[in-house]
C-alpha positions in Angstrom: 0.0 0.0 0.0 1.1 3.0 -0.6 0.1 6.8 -0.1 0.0 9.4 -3.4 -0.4 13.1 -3.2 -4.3 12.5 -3.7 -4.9 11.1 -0.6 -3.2 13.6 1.5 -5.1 15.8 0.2 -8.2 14.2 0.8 -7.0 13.3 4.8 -6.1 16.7 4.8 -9.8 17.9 3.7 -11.4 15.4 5.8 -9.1 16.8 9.1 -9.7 20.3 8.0 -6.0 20.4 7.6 -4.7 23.1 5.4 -1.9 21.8 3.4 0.8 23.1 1.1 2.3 21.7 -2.0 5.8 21.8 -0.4 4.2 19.8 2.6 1.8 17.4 0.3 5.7 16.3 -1.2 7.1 15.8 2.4 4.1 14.1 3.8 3.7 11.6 1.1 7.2 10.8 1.5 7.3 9.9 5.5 3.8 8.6 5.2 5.0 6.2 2.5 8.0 5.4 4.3 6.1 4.8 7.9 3.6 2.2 5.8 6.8 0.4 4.6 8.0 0.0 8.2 4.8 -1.1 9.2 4.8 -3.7 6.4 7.9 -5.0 7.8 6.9 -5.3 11.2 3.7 -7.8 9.2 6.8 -10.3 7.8 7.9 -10.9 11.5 6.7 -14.3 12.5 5.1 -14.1 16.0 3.4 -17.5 16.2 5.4 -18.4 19.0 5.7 -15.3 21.0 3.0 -14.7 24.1 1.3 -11.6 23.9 2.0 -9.4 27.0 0.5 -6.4 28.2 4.1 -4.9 30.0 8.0 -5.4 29.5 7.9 -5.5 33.2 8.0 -8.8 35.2 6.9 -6.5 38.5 3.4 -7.7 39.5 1.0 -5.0 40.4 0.5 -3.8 44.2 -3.4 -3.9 45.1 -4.7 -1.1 47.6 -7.2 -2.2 50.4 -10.2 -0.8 49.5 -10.9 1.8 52.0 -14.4 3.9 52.3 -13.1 7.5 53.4 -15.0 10.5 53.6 -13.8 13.4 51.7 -14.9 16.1 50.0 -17.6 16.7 52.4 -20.5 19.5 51.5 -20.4 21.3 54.6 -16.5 20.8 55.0 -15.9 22.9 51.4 -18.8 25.3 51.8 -17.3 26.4 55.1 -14.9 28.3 52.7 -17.2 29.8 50.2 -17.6 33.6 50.8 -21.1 33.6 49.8 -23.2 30.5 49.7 -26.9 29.4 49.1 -28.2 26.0 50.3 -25.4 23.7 49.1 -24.6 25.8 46.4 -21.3 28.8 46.1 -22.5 32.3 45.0 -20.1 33.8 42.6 -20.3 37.1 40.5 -22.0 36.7 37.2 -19.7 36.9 34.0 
């Protein structure tokens, strides 16, 4: 696969992208040369490599699930300047 001028400018148009012809030239060239890298990586043969989901052999640390109270109503309204019910008063904008 490979990417011509025409469909950068279309991506472009689709992304709202503005692009010059200077950039169309540069873009097709590290676009095309990304996809061949990428086409590489599809020849590697994998069959007998696990999938994991980190390089790292550390296993994750679990937190004790702990119900604390924070962020209590009357707690944060104690340092509004103005207040309503549970609600700050502020100046309009």
């Amino acid at each position: 696969m490979s990417i011509n001028k025409d469909t950068i400018k279309k991506i472009s148009k689709l992304a709202r992208i503005s692009v010059t012809n200077e950039e169309t030239d540069r873009l097709e060239k590290d676009l095309n040369s990304i996809l061949k890298f990428v086409e590489q990586l599809k020849e590697l043969n994998t069959d007998k490599i696990a999938p994991i989901a980190s390089v790292s052999d550390q296993a994750m640390t679990m937190n004790k699930d702990e119900i604390k109270k924070i962020n209590e109503k009357e707690e944060i309204l104690k340092n509004a300047p103005e207040k309503n019910l549970n609600y700050y008063i502020v100046p309009k904008v």
